[in-house]
C-alpha positions in Angstrom: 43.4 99.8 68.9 40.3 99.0 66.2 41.7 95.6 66.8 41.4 95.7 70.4 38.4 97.0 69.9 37.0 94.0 67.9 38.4 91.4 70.6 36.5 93.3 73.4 33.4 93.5 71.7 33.6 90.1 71.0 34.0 89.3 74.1 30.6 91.3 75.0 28.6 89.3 72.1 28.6 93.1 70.4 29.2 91.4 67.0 27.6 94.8 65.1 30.8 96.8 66.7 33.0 93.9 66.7 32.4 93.9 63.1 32.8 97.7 62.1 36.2 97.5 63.9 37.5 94.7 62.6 36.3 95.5 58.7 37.7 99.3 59.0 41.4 97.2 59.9 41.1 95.0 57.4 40.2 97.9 54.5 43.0 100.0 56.4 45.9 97.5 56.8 44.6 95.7 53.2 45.9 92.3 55.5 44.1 89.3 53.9 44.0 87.7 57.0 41.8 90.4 58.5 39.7 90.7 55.5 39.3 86.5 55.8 38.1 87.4 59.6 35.3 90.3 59.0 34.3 87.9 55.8 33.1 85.2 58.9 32.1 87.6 61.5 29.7 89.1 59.2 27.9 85.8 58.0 28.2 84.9 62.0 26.3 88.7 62.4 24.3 87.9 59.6 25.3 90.5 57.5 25.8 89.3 54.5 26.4 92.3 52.1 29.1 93.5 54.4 30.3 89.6 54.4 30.3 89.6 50.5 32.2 93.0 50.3 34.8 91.2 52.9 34.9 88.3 50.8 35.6 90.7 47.5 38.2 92.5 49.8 40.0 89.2 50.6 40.2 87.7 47.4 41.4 91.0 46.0 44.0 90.5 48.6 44.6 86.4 48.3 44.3 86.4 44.0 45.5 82.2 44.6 43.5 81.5 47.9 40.9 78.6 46.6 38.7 79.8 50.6 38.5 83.1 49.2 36.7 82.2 45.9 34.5 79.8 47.5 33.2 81.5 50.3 32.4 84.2 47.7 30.6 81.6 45.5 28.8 80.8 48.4 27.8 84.1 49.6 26.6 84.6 46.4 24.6 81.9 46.1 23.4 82.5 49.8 22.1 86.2 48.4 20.6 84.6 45.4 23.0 85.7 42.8 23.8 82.5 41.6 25.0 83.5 37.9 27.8 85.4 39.6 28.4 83.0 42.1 29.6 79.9 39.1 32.6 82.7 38.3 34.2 82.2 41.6 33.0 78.8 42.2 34.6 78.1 38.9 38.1 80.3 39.9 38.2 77.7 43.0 37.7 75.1 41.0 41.1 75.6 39.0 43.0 76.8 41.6 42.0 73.6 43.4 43.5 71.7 40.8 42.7 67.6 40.5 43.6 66.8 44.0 41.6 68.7 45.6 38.6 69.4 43.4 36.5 66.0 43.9 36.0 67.4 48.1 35.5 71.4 46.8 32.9 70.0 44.4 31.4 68.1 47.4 30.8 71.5 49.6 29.9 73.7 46.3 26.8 71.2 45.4 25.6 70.9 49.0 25.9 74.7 49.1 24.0 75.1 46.1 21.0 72.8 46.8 20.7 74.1 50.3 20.7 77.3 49.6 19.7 77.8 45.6 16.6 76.5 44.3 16.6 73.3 42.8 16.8 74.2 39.2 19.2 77.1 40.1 21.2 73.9 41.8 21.6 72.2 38.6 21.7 74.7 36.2 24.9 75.9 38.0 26.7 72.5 38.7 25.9 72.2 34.4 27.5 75.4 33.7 30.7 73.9 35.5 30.5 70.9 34.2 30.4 72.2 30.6 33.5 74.1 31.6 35.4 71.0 32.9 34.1 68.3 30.1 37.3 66.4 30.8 36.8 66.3 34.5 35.7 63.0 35.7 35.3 64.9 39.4 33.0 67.5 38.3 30.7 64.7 36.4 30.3 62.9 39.6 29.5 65.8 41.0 27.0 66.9 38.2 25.6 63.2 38.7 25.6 63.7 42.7 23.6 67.0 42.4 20.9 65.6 39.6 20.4 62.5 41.7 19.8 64.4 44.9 17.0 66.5 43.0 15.7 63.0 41.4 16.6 64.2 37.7 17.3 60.4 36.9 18.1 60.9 33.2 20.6 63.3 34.1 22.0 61.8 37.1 22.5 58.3 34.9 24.2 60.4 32.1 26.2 61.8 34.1 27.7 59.0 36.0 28.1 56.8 33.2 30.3 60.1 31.7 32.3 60.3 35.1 32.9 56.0 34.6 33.7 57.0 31.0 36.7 59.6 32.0 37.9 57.3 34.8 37.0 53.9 34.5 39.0 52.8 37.9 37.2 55.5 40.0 35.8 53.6 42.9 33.8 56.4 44.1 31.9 56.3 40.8 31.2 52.9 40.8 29.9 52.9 44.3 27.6 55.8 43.1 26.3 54.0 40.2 25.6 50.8 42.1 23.4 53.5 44.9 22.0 55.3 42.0 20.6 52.2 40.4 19.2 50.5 43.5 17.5 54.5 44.1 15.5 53.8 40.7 14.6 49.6 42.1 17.1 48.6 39.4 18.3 45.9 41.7 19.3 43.3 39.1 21.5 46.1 36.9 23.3 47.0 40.2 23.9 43.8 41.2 25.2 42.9 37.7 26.8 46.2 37.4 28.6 45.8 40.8 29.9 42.1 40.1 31.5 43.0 36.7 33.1 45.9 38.2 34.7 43.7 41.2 35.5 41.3 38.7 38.2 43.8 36.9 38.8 45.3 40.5 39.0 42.4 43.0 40.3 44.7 45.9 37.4 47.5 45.6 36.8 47.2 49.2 34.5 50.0 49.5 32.2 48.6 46.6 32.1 45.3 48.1 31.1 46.1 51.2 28.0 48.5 50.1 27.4 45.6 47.5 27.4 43.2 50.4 25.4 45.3 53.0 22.8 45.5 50.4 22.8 41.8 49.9 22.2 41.6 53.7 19.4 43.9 53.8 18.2 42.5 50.9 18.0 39.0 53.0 20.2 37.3 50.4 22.6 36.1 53.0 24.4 33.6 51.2 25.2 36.3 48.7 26.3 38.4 51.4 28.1 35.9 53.4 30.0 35.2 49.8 30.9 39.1 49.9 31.9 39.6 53.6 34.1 36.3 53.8 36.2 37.9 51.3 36.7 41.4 52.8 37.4 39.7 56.1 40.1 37.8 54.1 41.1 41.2 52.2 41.5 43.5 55.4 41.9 41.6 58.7 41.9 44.7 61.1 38.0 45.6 60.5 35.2 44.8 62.7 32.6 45.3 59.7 32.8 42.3 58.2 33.2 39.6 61.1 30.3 41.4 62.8 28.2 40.8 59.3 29.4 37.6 59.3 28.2 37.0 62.8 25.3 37.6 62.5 24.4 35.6 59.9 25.3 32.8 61.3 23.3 33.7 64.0 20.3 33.8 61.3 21.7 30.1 60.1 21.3 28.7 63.9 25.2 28.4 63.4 25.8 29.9 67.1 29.6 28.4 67.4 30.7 30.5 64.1 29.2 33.4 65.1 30.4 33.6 68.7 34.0 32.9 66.7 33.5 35.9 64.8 32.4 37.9 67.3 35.2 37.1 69.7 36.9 38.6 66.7 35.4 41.5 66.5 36.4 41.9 70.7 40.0 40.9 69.9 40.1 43.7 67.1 37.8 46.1 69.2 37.4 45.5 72.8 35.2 48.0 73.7 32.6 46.9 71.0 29.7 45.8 73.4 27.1 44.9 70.8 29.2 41.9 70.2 29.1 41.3 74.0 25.0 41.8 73.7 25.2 38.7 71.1 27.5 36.9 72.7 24.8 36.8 75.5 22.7 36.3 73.3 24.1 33.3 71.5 24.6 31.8 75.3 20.9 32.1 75.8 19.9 30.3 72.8 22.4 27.6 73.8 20.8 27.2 77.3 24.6 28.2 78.4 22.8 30.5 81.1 25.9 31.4 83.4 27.7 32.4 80.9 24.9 34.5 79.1 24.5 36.1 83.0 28.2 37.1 82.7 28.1 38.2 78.7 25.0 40.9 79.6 26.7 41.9 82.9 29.8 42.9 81.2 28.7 45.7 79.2 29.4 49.1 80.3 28.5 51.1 77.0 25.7 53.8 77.6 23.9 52.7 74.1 23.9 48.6 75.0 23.6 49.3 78.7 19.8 49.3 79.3 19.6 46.3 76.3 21.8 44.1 78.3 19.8 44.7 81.2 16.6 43.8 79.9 17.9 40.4 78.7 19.7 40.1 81.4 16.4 39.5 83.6 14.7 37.7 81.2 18.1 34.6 81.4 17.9 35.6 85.4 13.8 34.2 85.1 15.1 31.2 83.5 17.5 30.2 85.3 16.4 31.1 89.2 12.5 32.0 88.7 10.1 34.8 87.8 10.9 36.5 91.6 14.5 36.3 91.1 14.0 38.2 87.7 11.7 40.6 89.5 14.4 41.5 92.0 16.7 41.9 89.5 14.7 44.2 87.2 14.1 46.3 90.8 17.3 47.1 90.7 17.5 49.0 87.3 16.8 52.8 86.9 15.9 53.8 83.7 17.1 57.2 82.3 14.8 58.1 80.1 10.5 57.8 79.8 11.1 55.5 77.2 13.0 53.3 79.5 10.5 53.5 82.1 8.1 52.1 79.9 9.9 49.0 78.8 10.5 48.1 82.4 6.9 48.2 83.6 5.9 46.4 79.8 8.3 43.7 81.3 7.4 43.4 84.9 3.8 43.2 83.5 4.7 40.3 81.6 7.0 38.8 84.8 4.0 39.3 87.1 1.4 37.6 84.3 3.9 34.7 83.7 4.0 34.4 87.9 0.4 34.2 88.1 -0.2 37.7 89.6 -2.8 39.1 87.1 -3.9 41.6 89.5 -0.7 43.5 90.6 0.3 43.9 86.9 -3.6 45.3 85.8 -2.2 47.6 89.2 1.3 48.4 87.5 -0.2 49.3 84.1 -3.3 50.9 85.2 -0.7 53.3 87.5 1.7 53.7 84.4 -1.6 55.2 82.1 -2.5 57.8 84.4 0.9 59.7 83.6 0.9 57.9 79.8 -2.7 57.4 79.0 -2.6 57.3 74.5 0.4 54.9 75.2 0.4 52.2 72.6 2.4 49.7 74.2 0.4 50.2 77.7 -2.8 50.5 76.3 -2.1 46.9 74.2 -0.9 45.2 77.5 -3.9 46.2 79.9 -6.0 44.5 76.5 -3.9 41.4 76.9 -4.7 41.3 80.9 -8.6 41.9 80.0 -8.2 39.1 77.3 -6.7 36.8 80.1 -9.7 37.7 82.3 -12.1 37.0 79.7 -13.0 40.4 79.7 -14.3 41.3 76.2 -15.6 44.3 77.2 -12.2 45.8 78.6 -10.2 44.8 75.6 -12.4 46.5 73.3 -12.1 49.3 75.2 -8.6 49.4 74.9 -7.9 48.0 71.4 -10.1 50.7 70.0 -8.2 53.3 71.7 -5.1 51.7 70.1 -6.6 51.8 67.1 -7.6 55.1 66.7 -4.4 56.8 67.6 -3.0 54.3 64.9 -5.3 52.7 62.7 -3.9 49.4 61.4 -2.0 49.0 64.4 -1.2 44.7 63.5 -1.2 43.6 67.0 -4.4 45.0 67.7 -6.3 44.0 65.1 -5.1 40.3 65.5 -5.7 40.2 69.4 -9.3 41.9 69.0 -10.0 39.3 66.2 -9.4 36.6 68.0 -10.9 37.5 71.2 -13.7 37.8 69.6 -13.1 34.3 67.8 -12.5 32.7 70.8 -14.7 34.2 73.3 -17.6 35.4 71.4 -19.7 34.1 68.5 -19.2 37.3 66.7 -17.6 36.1 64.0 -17.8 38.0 60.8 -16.4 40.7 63.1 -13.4 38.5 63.8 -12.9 37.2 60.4 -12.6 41.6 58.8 -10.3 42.3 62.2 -8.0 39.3 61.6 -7.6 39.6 57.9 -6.9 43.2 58.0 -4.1 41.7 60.2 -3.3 39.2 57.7 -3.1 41.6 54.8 -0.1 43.3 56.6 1.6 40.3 57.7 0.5 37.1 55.5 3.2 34.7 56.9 3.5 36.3 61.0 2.5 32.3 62.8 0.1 34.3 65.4 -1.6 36.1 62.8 -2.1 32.5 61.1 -2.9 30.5 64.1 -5.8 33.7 64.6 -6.8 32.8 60.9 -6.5 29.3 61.4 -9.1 29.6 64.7 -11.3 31.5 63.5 -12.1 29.2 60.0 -12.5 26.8 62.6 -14.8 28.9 64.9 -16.6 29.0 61.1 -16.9 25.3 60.5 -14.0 25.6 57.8 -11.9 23.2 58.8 -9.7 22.3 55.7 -9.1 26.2 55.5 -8.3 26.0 59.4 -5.7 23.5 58.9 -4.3 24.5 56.2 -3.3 28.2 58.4 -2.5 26.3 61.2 -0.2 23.9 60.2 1.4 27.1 58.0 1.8 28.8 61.7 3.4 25.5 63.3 5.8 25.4 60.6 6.9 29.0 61.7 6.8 28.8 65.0 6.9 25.7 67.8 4.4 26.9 69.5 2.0 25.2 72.3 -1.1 27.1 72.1 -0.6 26.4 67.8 0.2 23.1 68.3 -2.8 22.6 70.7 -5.5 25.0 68.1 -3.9 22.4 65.7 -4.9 19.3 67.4 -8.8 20.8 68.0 -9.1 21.1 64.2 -7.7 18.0 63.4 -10.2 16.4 66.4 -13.1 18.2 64.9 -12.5 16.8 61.6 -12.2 13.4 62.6 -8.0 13.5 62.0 -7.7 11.4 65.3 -3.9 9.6 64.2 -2.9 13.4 63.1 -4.8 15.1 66.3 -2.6 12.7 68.3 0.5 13.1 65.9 0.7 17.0 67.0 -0.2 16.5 70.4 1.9 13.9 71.3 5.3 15.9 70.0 3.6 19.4 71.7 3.2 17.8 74.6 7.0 16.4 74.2 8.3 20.2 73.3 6.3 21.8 75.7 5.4 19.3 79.3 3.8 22.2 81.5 1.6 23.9 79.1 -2.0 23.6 80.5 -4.2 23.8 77.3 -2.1 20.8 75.7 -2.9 18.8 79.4 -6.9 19.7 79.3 -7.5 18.0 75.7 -5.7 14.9 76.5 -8.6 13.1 77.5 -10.0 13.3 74.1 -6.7 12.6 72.6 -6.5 9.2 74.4 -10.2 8.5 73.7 
């Protein structure tokens, strides 16, 4: 009946009767499983001294029942009794035995740091560990808990004790590599990592953290090194062909990479992001059919809206800015987010067509309902900056940058508005070096630096940016900024040098056409 009781009350989210009936069985029929179920309900009712007198109740019951002693421990800890809590927590950990101990230990320090203080945290995993000195499971987790609180010292100890117990442990050794990088002791991991894979060749799981590291660390040859080899060591994962995809991608190596990421859709063929590149790599190739078909193939939520995008952008290549228009029409975005990146790229499609005036319409419509937005705010500037409107962009720009001060973009666009368009320069030169000091080697940012030591009468300085900025980036409106320095300084043979190839790269750009008069004088 008190059982009945309990279900039905349940059932009515009573969980203060539910409770009372279900503890009264489980004192009554002394049934460990009972005891084990009012234990839960009562941290579920939050009710914790009734849940710790369960929890005593059960492991009465279930004297070998690792559960019982670590939801006590826990409990414990929970009601800041942390002292008593390491004698069950302990009791678990030896009932456990060497199997199981490393994932106990796992649960017990993420219980204790979430739940205990900090020191309390690490004062407890020490009291275990000193009671397991031979444990190579309880020193990683010793290490685990002292590197989570940042007590390197200890953490390093620890770790090099849990290496000293079990020299094969790969879990260690992945650990020690992270910890090391944590304290910007990139050249210990690395040598670290290399001499263990040295003496363990087939540490898989070390090699691949050593060679996503490499890859965020932009050391790609080092990483390619790394990947090649797992891709050789375990032939059914998409990790490392993916890696390796994408840097060759990086290298300009586009017929590699598709390879690999073919591979990755002949070992996973529902992997879109590979799709996404694949479209991607078409693009770069001028292969524009087949980068139409890559995009339209995906089908996954999270690549869906990417593809899209791209999608229009190879559409305004190959058939025209109205085509891509039409195209883009079609989408619906699912989110505000969304929303946004559509208009930002019908505002550019609308520019790049010549139609300043319906995309000031577009984004002027889109701020009413998103006035502080960044990305809005920046591309209305742009318009203004098209128009010649100083006045406009400032207005804008300084909005930008007082909802985010430093905001790159906007300091180099309002520097070298005012550069070009204005003859106030000093204010140009503070904007765009303010720019500069964020992103010294970003080509715009250079060919703004470049312009405006010209704008200065500077013009070894000037050339010196804007050939940096060329090297970066093919760019007409560099190559032509370029050119005018090199005029002005009486570089005629170089002036003609850049032009000529500019003009070669890029036939339609207008600026380049408007100084060749003085080119061919």
């Amino acid at each position: 009946y008190k059982l009945m009781l309990s279900d039905l009350a349940r059932q009515q989210s009573n969980n203060d009767l539910a409770l009372a009936a279900l503890a009264d069985s489980a004192i009554e029929t002394r049934d460990p499983r009972l005891a084990a179920q009012a234990t839960r309900l009562a941290v579920i009712a939050n009710q914790f001294a009734t849940a710790i007198q369960m929890a005593l109740l059960w492991q009465e019951l279930s004297p070998d029942d690792v559960d019982a002693y670590q939801t006590l421990g826990n409990l414990l800890v929970v009601e800041n009794q942390p002292e008593q809590a390491v004698v069950y927590y302990s009791k678990a950990l030896s009932l456990a035995g060497e199997d199981g101990r490393s994932k106990l230990l796992k649960q017990i320090s993420s219980t204790l740091i979430r739940y205990g203080s900090q020191k309390q945290a690490l004062t407890l995993i020490e009291q275990l560990a000193t009671e397991y000195p031979d444990s190579a499971d309880v020193a990683l987790a010793h290490a685990s808990v002292a590197s989570k609180l940042k007590e390197y010292e200890i953490a390093n100890s620890a770790i090099d004790r849990t290496l000293a117990l079990n020299p094969d442990s790969e879990d260690a050794a992945v650990f020690k590599f992270s910890l090391l990088v944590l304290q910007s002791k990139n050249a210990d991991a690395e040598q670290f990592a290399n001499n263990y894979l040295k003496k363990h060749p087939k540490s898989i799981v070390l090699r691949t953290v050593l060679a996503r590291y490499y890859l965020e660390s932009n050391k790609l040859d080092e990483a390619e090194k790394e990947y090649l080899i797992i891709h050789r060591q375990d032939e059914t994962s998409v990790i490392a062909p993916m890696a390796l995809a994408l840097i060759r991608m990086d290298n300009k190596e586009y017929t590699d990479a598709a390879m690999y990421l073919e591979k990755v859709l002949a070992l996973q063929s529902n992997n879109d992001l590979a799709r996404v590149y694949l479209g991607d790599i078409a693009t770069l190739q001028k292969r524009l059919d087949d980068a139409i078909q890559w995009y339209r193939s995906v089908t996954d939520t999270e690549q869906l809206f990417t593809a899209r995008l791209r999608l229009v952008d190879v559409i305004k290549q190959r058939d025209g800015v109205d085509a891509a228009l039409r195209e883009l029409e079609a989408m619906h975005p699912e989110s505000p987010h969304q929303q946004v990146d559509m208009i930002l790229l019908k505002n550019e499609l609308l520019i790049e067509g010549g139609r300043d005036a319906e995309a000031l319409e577009l984004v002027n419509n889109a701020l009413i309902d998103n006035p502080d937005n960044i990305d809005l705010l920046y591309a209305r500037a742009m318009i203004a900056a098209r128009r010649e409107d100083v006045a406009g962009l400032e207005k804008d720009l300084l909005r930008v940058l007082e909802i985010q001060p430093g905001h790159v973009q906007s300091l180099n666009a309002y520097g070298f508005t005012l550069a070009d368009l204005t003859d106030r320069y000093k204010e140009a030169y503070s904007l765009i070096s303010a720019a500069h000091k964020q992103k010294p080697d970003d080509p715009f940012i250079l060919d703004s630096m470049g312009w405006i030591e010209y704008k200065r009468g500077n013009y070894t300085e000037a050339e010196k940016y804007l050939r940096r900025a060329l090297a970066k980036r093919n760019d007409p409106e560099i190559a032509y900024h370029l050119t005018e320095v090199l005029l002005a300084a009486g570089k005629t043979r170089e002036a003609n040098k850049v032009w000529s190839k500019a003009m070669k790269d890029f036939p339609g750009d207008e600026k380049l056409k408007m100084i060749s008069g003085k080119i061919n004088k």
